[in-house]
C-alpha positions as CSV (number, residue, x, y, z in Angstrom):
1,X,348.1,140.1,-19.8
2,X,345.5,138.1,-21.2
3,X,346.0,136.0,-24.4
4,X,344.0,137.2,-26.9
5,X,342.5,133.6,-27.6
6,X,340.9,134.0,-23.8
7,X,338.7,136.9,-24.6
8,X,337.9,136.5,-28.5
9,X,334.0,136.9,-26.9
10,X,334.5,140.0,-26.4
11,X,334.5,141.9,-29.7
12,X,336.1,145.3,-28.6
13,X,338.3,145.5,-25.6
14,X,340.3,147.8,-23.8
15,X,343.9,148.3,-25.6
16,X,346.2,148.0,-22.4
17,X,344.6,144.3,-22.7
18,X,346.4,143.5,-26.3
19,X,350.2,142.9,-26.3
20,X,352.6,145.1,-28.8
21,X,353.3,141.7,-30.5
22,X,349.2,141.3,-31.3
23,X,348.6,145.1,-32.7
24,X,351.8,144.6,-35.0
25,X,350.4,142.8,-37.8
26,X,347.7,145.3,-38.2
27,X,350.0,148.2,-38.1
28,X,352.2,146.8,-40.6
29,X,348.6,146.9,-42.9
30,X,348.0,150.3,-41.9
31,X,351.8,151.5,-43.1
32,X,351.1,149.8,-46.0
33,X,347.5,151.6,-46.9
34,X,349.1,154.9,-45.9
35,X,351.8,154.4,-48.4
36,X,349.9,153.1,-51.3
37,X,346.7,155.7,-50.9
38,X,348.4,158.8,-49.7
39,X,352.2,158.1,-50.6
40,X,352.4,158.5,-46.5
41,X,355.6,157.1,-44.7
42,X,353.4,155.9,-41.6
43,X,356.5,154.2,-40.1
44,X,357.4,156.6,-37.2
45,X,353.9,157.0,-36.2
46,X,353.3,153.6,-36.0
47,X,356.1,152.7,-33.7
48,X,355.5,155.4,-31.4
49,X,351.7,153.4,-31.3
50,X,353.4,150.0,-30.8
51,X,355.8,151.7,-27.6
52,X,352.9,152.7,-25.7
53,X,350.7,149.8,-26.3
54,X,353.9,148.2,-25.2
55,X,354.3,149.8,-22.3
56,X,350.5,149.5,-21.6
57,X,350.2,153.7,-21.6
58,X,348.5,154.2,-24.1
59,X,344.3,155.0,-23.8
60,X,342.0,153.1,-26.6
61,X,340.9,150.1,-27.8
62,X,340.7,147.5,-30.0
63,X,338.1,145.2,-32.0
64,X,339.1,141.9,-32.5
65,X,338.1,139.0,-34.8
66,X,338.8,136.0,-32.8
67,X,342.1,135.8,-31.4
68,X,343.2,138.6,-34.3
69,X,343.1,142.1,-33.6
70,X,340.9,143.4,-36.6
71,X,340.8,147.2,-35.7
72,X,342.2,149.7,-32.5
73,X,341.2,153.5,-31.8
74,X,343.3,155.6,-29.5
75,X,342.8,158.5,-27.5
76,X,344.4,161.1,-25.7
77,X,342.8,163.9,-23.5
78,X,344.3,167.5,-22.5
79,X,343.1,170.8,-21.5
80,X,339.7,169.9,-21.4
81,X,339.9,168.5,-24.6
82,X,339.3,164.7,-26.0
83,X,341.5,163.9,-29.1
84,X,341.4,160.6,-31.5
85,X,344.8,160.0,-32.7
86,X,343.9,157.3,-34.7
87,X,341.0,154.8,-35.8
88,X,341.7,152.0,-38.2
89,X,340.3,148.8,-39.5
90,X,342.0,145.9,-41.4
91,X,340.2,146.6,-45.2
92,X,338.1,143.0,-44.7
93,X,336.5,144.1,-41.2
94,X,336.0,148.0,-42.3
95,X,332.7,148.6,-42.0
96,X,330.4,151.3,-40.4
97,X,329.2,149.4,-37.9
98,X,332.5,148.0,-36.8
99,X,333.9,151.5,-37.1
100,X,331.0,152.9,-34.7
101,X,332.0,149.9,-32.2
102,X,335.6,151.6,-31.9
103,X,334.3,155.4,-31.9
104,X,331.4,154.4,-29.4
105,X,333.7,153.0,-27.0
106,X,336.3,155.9,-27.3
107,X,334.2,158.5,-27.1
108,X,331.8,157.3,-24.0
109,X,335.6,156.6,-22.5
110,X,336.7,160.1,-22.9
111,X,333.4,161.7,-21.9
112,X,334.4,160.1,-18.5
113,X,337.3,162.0,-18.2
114,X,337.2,164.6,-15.6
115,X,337.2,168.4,-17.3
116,X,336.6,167.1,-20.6
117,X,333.8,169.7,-22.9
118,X,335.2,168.7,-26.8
119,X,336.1,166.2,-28.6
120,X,338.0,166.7,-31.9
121,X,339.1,164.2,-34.6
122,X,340.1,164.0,-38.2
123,X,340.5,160.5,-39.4
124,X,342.2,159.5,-42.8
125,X,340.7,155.9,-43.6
126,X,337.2,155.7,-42.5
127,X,334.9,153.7,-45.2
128,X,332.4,156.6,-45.8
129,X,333.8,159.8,-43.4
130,X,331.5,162.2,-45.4
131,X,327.9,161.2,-45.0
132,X,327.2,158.2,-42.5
133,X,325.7,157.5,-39.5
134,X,328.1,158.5,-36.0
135,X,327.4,157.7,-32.9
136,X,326.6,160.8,-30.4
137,X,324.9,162.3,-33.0
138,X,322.7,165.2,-31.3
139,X,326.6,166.5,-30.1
140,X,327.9,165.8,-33.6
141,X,329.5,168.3,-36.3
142,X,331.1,167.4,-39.6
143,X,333.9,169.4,-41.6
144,X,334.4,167.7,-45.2
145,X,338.1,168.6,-46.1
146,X,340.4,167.5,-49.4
147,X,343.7,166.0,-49.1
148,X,345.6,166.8,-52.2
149,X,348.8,166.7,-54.1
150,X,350.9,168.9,-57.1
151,X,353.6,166.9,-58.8
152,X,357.5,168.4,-58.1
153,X,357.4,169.0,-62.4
154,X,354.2,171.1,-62.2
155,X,355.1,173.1,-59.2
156,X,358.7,174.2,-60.5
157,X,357.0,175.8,-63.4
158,X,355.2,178.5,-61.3
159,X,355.8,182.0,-61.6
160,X,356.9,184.3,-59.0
161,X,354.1,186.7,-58.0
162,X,356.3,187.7,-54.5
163,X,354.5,191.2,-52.8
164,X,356.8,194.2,-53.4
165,X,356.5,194.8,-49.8
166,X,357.3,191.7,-48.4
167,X,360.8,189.8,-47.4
168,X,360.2,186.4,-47.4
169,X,363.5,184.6,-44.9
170,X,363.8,180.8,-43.7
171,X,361.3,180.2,-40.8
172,X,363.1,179.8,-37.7
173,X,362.1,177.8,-34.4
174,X,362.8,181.9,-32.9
175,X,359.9,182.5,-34.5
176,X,357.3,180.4,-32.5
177,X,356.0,182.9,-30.6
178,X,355.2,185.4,-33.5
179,X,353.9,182.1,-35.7
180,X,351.5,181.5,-32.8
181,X,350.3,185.2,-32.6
182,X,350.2,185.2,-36.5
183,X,348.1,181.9,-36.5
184,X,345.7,183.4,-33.8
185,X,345.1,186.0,-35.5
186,X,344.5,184.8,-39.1
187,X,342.0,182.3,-37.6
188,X,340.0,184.6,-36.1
189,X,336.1,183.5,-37.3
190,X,337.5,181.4,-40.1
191,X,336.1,177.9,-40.0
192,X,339.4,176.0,-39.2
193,X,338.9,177.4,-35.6
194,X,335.5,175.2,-35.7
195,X,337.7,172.4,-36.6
196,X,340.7,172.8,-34.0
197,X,340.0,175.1,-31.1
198,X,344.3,175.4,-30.7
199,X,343.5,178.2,-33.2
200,X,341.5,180.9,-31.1
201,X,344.2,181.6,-29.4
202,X,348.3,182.4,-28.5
203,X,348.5,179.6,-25.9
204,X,346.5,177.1,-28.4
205,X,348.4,177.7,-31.4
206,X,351.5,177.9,-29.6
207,X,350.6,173.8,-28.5
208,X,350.4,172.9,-32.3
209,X,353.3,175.1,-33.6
210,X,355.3,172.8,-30.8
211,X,353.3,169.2,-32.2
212,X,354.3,170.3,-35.8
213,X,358.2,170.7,-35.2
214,X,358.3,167.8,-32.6
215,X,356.4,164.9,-33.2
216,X,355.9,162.9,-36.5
217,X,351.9,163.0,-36.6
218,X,352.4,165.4,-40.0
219,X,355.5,164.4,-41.1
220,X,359.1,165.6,-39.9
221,X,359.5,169.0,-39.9
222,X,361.8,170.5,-42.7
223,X,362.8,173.8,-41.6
224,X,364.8,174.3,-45.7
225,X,360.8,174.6,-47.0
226,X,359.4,176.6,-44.7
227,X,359.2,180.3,-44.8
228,X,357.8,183.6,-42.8
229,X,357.1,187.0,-44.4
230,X,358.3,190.5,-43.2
231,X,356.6,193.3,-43.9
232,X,359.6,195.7,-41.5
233,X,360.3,193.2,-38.6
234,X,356.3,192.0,-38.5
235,X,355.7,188.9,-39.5
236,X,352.9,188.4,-42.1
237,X,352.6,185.3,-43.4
238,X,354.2,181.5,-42.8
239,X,354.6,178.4,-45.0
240,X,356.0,175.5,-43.2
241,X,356.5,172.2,-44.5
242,X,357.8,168.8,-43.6
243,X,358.8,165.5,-44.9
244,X,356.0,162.5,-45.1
245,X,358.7,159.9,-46.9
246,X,361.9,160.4,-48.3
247,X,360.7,161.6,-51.6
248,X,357.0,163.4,-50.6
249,X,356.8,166.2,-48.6
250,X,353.9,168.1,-46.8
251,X,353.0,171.4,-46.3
252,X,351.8,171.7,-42.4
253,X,350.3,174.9,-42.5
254,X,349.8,178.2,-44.3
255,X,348.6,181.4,-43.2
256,X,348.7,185.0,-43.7
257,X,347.7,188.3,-41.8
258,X,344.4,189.7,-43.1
259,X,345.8,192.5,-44.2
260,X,347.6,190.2,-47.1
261,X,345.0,188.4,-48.0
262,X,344.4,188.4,-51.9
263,X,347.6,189.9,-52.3
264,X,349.5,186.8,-53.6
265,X,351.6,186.3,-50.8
266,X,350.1,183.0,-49.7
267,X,351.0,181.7,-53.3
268,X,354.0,182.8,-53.1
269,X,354.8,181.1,-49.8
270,X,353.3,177.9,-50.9
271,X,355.6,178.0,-54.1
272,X,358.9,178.7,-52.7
273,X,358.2,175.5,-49.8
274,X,357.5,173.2,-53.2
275,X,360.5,174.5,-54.7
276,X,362.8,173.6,-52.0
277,X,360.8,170.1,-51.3
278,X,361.7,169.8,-54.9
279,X,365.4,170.3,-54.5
280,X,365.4,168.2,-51.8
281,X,364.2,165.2,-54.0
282,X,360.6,165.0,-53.4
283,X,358.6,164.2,-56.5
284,X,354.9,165.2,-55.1
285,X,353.7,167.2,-52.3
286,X,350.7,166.8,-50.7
287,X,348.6,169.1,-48.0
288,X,345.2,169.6,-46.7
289,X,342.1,171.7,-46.7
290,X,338.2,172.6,-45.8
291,X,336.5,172.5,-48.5
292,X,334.7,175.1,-47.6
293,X,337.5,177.1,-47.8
294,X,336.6,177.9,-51.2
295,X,339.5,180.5,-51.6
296,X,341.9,178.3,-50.7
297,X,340.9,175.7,-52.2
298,X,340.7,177.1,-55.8
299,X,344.6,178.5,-54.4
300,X,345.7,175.7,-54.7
301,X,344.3,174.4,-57.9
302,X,346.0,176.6,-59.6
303,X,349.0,175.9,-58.5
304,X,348.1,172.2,-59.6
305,X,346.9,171.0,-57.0
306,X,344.4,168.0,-57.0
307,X,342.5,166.1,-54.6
308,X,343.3,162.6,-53.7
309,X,341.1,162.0,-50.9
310,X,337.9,163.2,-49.0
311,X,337.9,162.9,-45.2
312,X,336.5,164.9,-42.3
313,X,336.9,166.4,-39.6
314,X,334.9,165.1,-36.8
315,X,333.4,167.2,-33.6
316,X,331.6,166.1,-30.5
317,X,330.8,169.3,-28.7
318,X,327.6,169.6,-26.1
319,X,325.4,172.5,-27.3
């Protein structure tokens, strides 16, 4: 492999070309900004970056300043699908046009990929996500979403407003299959489906009920906060939740049948996963949302929720 000193004249490169030992430095800034602006334990992801750039498997690249790397993307593509894991840029170097230099590069590199019809994205520390310029516009599609967080203290004081109807029992792993049908069902026409395409259906949701509980990309799954909803043996509604650092937890996803919406049960599977983040020790938990999902959204504000952060979710979708 190269040194990095031998091709500083080239500004953005592909990644197998940087060493593990390079990228380090910058991924020990990017732990650090995801601790300090979303109280995000980015540890776990990061190494699983620094193994594959280590073992040169991992598609992407990175923008350098001199012999310094200054900024990487990755990418990884499946099912005729293009995803971004990740696109970030030490603080002094963010910029929109050095940001377009990384996406540019990723996205004409995925386009090349055999089978490939969408590309999906959401990306936590761009400098303006909401309103900017992107390159590939005339394919482009923007989602504004809120990431926001309730306090342990505020959610404890919640009231219990559970369904009559309803049994509410720990998740369990059995219950994939049913989660996934649930999931495919609730999404039907709402606009998260725009957002991630897993949604329309069995197979797809299936795929991110598995990336939830297995991988560290939203936290570690915590099976103690996360619920399902009976209504007989049919399952009605699902609040799972994970951990993002020792003391913050996250909930992954929420949904309900649309025979229960309005009826309180989503609330009331939201509040029992903070109450058992909050006997686990976590202080705040966080999660995110459309904002367009006004419903939701105004959900969770009264439960004391508040946003932290705008970002977006990005599409690239030939029309």
């Amino acid at each position: 492999m190269a040194a990095l000193s031998d091709i500083h004249n080239e500004p953005v490169i592909d990644l197998r070309r940087v060493s593990a030992e390079h990228l380090l430095p910058l991924l020990e800034r990017e732990t650090a900004e995801w601790r300090s602006e979303l109280a995000w334990d980015f540890r776990a992801s990061a190494e699983l970056v620094r193994r594959f750039v280590q073992l040169q498997a991992l598609n992407g690249f990175a923008l350098l300043d001199g012999s310094r790397v200054a900024g990487y993307a990755y990418y990884v593509c499946e099912d005729g699908k293009g995803l971004i894991g990740d696109l970030f840029l030490a603080r002094e170097h963010r910029s929109v046009e050095n940001e377009n230099a990384l996406l540019s590069a990723v996205l004409d590199a995925i386009w090349r990929t055999p089978g490939v019809r969408r590309i999906e994205s959401q990306l936590m520390m761009l400098v303006s996500p909401l309103d900017r310029a992107v390159p590939q516009r005339e394919w482009f599609r923007c989602f504004p979403r809120y990431f926001m967080e309730v306090s342990s203290a505020a959610a404890l004081k919640l009231p219990e407003k559970k369904p009559a109807s309803m049994a509410i029992l720990p998740w369990s792993e059995q219950r994939q299959d049913d989660t996934a049908r649930l999931i495919a069902q609730a999404y039907r026409g709402h606009i998260d489906s725009l957002i991630n395409d897993q949604y329309r259906s069995f197979a797809g949701a299936r795929r991110f009920l598995t990336n939830i509980v297995q991988y560290p990309g939203c936290g570690t799954f915590f099976a103690p906060a996360s619920y399902a909803a009976f209504a007989g043996h049919e399952l009605r509604g699902i609040s799972l939740a994970s951990l993002v650092a020792g003391d913050v937890g996250h909930i992954t996803q929420v949904c309900v049948a649309p025979s229960e919406r309005s009826t309180g049960l989503g609330y009331e599977l939201v509040r029992r996963s903070l109450i058992a983040l909050a006997a686990h020790g976590c202080r705040s938990v966080s999660l995110t949302v459309t904002s367009s999902n006004s419903i939701a959204v105004r959900l969770y504000e009264r439960m004391g929720f508040t946003k932290r952060r705008d970002f977006a979710a990005y599409i690239w979708e030939p029309r």
